[in-house]
Residue frames as qw, qx, qy, qz and C-alpha x, y, z in Angstrom:
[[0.069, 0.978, -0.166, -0.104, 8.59, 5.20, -6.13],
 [0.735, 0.514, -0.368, 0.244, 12.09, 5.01, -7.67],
 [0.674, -0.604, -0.121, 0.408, 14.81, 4.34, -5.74],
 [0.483, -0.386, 0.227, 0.753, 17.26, 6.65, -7.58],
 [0.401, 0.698, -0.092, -0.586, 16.96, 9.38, -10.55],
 [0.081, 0.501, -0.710, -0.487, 18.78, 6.64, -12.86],
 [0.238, 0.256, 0.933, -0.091, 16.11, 3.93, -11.92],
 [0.404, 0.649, 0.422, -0.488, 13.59, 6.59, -12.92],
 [0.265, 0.582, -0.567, -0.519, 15.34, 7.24, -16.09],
 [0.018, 0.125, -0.963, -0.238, 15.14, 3.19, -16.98],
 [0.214, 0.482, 0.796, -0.298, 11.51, 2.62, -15.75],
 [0.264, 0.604, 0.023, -0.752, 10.28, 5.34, -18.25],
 [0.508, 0.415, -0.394, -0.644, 10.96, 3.77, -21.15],
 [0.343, 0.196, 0.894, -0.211, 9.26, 0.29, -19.61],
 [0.286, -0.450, -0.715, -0.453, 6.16, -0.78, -21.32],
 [0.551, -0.445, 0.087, -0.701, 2.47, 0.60, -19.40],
 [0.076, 0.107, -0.904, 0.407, 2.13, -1.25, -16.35],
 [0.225, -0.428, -0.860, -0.163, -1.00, -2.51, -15.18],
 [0.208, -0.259, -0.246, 0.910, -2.55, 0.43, -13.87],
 [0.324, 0.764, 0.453, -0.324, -6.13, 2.40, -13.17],
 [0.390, -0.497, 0.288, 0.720, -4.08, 4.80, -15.47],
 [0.095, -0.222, 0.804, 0.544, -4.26, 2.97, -18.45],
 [0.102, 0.662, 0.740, -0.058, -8.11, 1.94, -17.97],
 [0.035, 0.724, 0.230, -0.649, -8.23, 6.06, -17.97],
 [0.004, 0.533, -0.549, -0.644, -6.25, 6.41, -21.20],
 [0.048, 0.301, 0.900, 0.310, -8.44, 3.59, -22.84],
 [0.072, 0.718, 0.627, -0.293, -11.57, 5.07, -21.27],
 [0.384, 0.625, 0.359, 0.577, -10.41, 8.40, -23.85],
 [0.248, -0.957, -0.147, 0.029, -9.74, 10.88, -20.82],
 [0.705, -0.615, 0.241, 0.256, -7.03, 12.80, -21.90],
 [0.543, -0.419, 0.631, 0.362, -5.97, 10.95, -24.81],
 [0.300, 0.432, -0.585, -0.617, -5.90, 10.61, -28.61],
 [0.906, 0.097, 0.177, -0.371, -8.09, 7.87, -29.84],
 [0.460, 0.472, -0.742, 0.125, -4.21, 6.22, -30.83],
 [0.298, -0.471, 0.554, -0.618, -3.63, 6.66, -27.13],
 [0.768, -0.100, 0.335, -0.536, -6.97, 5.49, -26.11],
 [0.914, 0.249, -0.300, -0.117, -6.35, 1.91, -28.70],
 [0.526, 0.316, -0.770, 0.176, -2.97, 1.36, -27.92],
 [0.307, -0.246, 0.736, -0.551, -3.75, 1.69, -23.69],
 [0.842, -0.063, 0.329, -0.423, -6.98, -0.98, -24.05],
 [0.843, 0.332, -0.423, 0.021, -4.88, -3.29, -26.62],
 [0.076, 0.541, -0.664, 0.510, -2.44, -3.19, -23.36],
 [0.713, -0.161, 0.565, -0.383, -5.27, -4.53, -20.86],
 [0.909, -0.155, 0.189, -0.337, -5.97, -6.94, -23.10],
 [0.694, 0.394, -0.584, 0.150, -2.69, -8.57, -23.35],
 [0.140, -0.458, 0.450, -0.754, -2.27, -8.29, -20.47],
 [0.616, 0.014, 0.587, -0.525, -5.70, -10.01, -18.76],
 [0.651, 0.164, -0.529, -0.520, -6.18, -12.24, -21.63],
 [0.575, 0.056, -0.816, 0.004, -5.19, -15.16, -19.69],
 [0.286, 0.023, 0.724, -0.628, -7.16, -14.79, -16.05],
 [0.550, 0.237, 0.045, -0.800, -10.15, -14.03, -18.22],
 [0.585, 0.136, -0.755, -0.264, -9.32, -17.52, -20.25],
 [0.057, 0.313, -0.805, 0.500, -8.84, -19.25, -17.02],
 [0.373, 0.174, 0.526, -0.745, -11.33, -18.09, -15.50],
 [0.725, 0.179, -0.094, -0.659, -13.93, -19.11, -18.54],
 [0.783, 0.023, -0.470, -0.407, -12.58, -22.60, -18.61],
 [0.085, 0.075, -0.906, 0.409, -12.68, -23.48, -15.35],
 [0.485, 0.143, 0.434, -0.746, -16.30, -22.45, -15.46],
 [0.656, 0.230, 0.719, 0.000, -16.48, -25.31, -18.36],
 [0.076, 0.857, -0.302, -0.412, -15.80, -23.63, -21.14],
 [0.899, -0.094, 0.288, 0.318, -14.23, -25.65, -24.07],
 [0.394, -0.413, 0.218, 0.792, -10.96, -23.98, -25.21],
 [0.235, 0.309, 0.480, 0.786, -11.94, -22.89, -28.70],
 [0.328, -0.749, -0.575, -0.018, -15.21, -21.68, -26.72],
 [0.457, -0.697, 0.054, 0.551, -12.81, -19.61, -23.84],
 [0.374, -0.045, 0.346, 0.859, -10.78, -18.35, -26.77],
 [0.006, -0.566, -0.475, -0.674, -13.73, -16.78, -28.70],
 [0.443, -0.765, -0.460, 0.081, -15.42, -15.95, -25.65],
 [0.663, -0.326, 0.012, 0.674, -12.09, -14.04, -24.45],
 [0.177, 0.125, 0.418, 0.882, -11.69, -11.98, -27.78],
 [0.157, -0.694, -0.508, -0.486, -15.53, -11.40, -27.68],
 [0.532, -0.622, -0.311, 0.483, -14.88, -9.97, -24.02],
 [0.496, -0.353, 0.219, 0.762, -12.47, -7.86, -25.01],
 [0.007, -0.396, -0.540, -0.743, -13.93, -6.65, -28.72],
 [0.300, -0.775, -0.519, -0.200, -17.51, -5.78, -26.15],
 [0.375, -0.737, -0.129, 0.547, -15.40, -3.61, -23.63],
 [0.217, 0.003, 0.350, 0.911, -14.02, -1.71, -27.11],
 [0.048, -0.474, -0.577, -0.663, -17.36, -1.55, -28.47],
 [0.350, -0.804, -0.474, -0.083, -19.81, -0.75, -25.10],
 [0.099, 0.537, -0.398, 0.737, -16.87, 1.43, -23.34],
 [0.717, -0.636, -0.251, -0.134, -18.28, -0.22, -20.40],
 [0.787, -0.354, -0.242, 0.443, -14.56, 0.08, -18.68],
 [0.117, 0.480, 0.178, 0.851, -15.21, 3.70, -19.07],
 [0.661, -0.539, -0.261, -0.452, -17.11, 2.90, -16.02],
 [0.703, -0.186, -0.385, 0.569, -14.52, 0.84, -14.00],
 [0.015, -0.850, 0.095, -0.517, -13.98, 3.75, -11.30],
 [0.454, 0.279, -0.660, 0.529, -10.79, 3.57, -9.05],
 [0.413, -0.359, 0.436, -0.714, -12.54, 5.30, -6.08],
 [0.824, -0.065, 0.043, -0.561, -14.37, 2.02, -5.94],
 [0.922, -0.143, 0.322, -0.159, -11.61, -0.67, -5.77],
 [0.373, -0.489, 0.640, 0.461, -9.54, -2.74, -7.46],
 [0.240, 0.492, -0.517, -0.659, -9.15, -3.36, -10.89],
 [0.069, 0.289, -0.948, -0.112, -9.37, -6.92, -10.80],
 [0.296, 0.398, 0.760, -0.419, -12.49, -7.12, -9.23],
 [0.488, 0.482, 0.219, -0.694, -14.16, -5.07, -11.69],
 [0.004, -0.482, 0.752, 0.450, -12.95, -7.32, -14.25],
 [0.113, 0.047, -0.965, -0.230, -13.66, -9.82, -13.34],
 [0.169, 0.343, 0.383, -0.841, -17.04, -8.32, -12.54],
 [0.617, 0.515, 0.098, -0.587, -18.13, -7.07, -15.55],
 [0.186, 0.260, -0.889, -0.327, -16.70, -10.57, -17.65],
 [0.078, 0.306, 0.936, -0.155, -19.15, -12.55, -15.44],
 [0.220, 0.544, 0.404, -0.701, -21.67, -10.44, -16.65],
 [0.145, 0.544, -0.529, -0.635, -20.54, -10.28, -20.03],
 [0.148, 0.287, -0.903, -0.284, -21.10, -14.07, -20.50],
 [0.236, 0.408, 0.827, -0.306, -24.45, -14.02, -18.57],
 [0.397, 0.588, -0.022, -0.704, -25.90, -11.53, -21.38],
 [0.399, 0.347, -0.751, -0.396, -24.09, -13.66, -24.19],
 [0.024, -0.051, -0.998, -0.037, -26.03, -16.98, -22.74],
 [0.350, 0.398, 0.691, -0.491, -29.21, -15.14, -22.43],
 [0.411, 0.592, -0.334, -0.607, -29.17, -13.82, -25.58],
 [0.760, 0.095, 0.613, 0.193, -28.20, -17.41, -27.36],
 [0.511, 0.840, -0.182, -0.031, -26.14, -15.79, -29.94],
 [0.808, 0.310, -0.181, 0.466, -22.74, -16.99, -31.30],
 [0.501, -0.855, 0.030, 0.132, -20.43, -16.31, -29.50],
 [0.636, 0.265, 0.216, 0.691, -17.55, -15.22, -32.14],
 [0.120, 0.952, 0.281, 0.023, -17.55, -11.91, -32.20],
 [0.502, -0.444, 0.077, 0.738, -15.31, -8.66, -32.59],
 [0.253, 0.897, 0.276, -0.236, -16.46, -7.10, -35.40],
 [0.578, 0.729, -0.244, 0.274, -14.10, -4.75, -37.03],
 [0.402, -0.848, 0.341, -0.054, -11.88, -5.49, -34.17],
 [0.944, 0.127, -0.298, -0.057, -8.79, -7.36, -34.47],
 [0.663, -0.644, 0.376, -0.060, -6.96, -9.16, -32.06],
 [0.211, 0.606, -0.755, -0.139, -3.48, -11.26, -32.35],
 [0.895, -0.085, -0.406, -0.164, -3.89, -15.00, -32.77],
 [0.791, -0.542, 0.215, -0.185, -2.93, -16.77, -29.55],
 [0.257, 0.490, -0.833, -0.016, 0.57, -18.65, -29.78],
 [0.797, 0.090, -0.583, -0.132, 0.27, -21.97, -29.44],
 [0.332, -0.079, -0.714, 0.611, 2.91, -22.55, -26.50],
 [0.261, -0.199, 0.270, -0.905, 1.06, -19.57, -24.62],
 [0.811, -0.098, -0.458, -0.350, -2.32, -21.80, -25.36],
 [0.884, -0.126, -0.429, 0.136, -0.60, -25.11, -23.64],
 [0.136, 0.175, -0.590, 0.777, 1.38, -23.21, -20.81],
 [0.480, -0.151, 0.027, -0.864, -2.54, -21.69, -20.02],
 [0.830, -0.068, -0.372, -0.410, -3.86, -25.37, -20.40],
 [0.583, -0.156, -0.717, 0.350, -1.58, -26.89, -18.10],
 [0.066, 0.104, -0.434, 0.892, -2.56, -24.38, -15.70],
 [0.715, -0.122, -0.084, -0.683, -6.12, -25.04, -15.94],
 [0.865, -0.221, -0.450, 0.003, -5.31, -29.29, -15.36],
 [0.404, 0.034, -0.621, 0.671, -2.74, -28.25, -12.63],
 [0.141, -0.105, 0.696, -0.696, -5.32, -26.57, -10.74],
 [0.213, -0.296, -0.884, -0.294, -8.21, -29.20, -11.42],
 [0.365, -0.553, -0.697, 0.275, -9.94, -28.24, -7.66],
 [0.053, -0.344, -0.215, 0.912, -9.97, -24.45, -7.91],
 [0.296, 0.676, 0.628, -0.245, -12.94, -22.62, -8.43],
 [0.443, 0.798, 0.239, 0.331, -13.58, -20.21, -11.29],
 [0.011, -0.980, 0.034, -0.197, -12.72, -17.24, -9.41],
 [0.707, -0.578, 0.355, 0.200, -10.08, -18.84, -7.37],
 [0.742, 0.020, 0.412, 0.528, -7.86, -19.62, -10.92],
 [0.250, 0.896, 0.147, 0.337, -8.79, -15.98, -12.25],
 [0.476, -0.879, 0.030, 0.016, -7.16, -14.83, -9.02],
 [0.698, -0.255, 0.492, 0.454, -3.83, -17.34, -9.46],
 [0.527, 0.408, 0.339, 0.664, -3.80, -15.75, -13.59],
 [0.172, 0.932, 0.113, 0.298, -4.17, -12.32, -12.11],
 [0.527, -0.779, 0.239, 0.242, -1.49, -12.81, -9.87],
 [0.762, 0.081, 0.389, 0.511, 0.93, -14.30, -12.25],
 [0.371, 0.753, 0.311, 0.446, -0.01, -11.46, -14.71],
 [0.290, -0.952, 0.099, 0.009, 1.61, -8.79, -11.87],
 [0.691, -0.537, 0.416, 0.245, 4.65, -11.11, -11.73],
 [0.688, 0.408, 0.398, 0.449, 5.13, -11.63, -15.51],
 [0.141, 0.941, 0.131, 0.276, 4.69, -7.28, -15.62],
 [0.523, -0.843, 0.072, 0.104, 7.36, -6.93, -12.99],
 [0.764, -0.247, 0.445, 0.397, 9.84, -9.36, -14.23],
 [0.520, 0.522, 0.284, 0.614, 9.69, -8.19, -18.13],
 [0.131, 0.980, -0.085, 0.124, 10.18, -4.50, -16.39],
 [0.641, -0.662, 0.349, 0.169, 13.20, -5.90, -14.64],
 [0.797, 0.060, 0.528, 0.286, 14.19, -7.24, -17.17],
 [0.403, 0.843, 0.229, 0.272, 13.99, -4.45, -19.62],
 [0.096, -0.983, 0.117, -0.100, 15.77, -2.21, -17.21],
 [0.640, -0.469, 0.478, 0.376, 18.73, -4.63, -17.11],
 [0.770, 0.398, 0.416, 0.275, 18.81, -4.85, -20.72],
 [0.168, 0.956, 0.126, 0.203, 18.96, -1.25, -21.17],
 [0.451, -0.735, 0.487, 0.135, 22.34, -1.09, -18.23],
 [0.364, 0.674, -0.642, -0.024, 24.11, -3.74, -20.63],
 [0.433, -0.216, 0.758, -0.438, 23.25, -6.28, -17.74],
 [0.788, 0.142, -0.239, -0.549, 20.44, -9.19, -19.66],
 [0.704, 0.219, -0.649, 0.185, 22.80, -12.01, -19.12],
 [0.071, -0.219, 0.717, -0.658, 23.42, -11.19, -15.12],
 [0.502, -0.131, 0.234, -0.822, 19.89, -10.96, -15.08],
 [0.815, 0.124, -0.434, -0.364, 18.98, -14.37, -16.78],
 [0.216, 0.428, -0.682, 0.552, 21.47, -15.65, -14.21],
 [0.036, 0.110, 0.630, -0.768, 20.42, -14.68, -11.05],
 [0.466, -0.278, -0.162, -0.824, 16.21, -14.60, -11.93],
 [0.741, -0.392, -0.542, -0.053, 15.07, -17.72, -10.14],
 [0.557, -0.274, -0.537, 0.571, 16.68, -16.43, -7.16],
 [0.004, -0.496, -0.223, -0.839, 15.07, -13.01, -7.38],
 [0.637, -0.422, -0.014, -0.645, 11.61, -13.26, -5.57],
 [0.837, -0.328, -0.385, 0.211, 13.53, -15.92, -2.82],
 [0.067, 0.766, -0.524, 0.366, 15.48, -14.33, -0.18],
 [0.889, -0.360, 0.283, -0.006, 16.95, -17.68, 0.89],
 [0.313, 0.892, -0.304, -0.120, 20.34, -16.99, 0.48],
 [0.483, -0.310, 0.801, 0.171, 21.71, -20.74, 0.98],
 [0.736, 0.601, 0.303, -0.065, 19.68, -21.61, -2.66],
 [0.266, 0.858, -0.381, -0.221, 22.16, -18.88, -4.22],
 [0.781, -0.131, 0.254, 0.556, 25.47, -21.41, -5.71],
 [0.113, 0.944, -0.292, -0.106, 27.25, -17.92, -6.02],
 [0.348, -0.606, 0.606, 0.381, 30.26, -19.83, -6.31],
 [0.556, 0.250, 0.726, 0.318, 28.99, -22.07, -9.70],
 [0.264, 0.953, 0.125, 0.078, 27.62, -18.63, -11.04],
 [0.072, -0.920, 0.287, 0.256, 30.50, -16.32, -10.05],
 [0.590, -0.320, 0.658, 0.341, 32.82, -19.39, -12.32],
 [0.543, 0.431, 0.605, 0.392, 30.27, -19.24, -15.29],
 [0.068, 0.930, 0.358, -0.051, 29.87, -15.53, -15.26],
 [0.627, 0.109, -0.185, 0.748, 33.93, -14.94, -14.07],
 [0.256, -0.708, -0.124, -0.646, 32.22, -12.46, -11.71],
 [0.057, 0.205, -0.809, 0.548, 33.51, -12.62, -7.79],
 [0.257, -0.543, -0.606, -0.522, 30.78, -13.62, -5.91],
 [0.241, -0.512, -0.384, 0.730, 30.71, -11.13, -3.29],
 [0.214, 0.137, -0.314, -0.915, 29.90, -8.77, -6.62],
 [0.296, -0.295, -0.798, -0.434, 27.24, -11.41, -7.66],
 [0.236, -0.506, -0.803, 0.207, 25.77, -11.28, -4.11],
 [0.060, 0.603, 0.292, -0.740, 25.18, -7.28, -4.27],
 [0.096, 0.096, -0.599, -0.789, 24.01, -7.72, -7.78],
 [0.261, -0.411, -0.866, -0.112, 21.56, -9.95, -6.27],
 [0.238, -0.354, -0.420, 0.801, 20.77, -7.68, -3.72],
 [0.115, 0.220, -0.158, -0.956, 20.25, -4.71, -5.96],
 [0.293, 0.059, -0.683, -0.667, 17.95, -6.82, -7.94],
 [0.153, -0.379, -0.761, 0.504, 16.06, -7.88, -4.90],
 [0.017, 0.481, 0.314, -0.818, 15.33, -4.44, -3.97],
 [0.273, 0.213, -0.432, -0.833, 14.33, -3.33, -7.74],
 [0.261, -0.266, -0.910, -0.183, 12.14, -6.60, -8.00],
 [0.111, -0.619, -0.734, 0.256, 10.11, -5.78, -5.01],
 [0.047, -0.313, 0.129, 0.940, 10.07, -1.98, -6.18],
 [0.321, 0.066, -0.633, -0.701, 8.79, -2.63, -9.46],
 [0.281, -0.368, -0.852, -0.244, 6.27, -5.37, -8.36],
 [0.112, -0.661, -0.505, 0.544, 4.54, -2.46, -5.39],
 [0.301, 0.348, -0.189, -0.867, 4.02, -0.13, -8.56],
 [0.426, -0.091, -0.749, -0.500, 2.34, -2.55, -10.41],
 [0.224, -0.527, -0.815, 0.088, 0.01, -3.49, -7.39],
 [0.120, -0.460, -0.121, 0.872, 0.09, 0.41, -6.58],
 [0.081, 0.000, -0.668, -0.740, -1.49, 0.51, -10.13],
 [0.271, -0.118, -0.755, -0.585, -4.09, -1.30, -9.40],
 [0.297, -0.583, -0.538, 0.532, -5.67, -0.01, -5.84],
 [0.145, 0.889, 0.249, 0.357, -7.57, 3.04, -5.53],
 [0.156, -0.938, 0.104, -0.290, -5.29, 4.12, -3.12],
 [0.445, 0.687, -0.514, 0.255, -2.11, 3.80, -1.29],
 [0.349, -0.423, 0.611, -0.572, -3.10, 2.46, 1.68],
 [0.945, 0.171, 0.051, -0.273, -4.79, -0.46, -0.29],
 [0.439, 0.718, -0.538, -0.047, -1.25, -1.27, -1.31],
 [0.027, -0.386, 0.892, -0.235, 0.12, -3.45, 1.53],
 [0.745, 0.074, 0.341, -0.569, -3.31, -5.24, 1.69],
 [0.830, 0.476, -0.210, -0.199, -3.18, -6.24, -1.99],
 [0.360, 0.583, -0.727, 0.044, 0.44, -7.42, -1.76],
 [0.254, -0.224, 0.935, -0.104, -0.03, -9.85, 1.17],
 [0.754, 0.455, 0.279, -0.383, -3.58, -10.93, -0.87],
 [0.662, 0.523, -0.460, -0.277, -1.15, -11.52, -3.49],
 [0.083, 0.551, -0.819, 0.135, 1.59, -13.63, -1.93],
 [0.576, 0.029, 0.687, -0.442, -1.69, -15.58, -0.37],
 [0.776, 0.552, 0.052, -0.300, -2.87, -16.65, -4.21],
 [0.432, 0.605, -0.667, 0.053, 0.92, -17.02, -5.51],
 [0.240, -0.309, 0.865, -0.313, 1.73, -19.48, -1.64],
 [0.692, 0.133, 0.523, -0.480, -1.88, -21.38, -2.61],
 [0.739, 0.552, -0.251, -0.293, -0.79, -22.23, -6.38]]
């Protein structure tokens, strides 16, 4: 929940957050078949990269994981199977990665190519994005499939949190504080902070910098309990998921 009527006023015009919501608004309840495209083009930007992860830790060679990915994605457009994904039953993540591992045991019994998408089309992969993903697959060499899905679905909360933070500073006039002071966001170990080398390049006291930090503290961990709030059937699942996250983010 916001903390103020002006936070709610900035968080509105955020991108969709990760969120049973948006499975609903894909799944066509509700929504205009726009709607329903843009919310499932959302997951998958969104989960492209556990779902990579996760296929090539299970051996997978990249061009393989890449097609495989897109064909994922192109088979939840075409079967509406995540028309099925029902909140009352969990978390999001699980059913993902659920009905992927399922996805790829049909597509090896079948022994069919394994290009697909039909009339769908997806955005070619960037390159960096690629090699950020690949070092993350040789940096964790000893995790198990599911265990590096877990570590690209956690990231994928933290990447959703920061670009809302980030938006909502942009919008205040603020993008440059914010570029500042991120690495010191999601630490509250305020001897890290050199407020005095910031508050010289910024020409910003730092007694202001430290309740800028503050503020941005408090919004950070806001913003990142809606986005796990998203993705729990319920509110009481909330504090669960979060230390489950911090346990995947402390193990990477």
């Amino acid at each position: 929940m916001k903390s103020s009527a002006t936070e709610s006023a900035a968080g509105a015009g955020s991108f969709q957050s990760t969120r049973w919501t948006l499975v609903l608004a894909a799944a066509g309840e509700g929504a205009t078949p726009s709607q329903s495209h843009e919310a499932l083009s959302e997951l998958c930007r969104i989960y492209w990269r556990p779902v990579y992860l996760f296929l090539r830790r299970t051996g997978h060679a990249p061009d393989d994981a890449q097609d495989l990915t897109q064909g994922f994605f192109a088979d939840l457009i075409e079967t509406r199977s995540y028309a099925r994904a029902d909140r009352e039953k969990g978390r999001f993540r699980s059913f993902l990665l659920g009905a992927l591992k399922h996805f790829v045991a049909d597509e090896r019994a079948k022994q069919q190519t394994l290009k697909r998408g039909g009339d769908k089309h997806f955005e070619p992969l960037e390159e960096s994005v690629l090699r950020d993903a690949e070092a993350q697959v040789s940096s964790a060499s000893q995790a198990s499939p599911d265990a590096i899905y877990e570590r690209g679905w956690a990231a994928a909360l933290l990447r959703q949190t920061f670009g809302r933070l980030l938006e909502e500073c942009s919008m205040t006039g603020k993008s440059a504080l914010y570029e500042s002071l991120k690495s010191y966001v999601a630490i509250d170990n305020e001897s890290t902070v050199p407020y005095r080398e910031l508050s010289a390049q910024l020409r910003r006291p730092a007694s202001t910098l430290r309740s800028d930090l503050t503020r941005l503290r408090a919004r950070y961990r806001a913003i990142l309990r809606e986005e796990v709030a998203g993705t729990v059937a319920t509110p009481a699942d909330v504090d669960d998921e979060l230390r489950y996250l911090c346990r995947v983010i402390a193990a990477t």
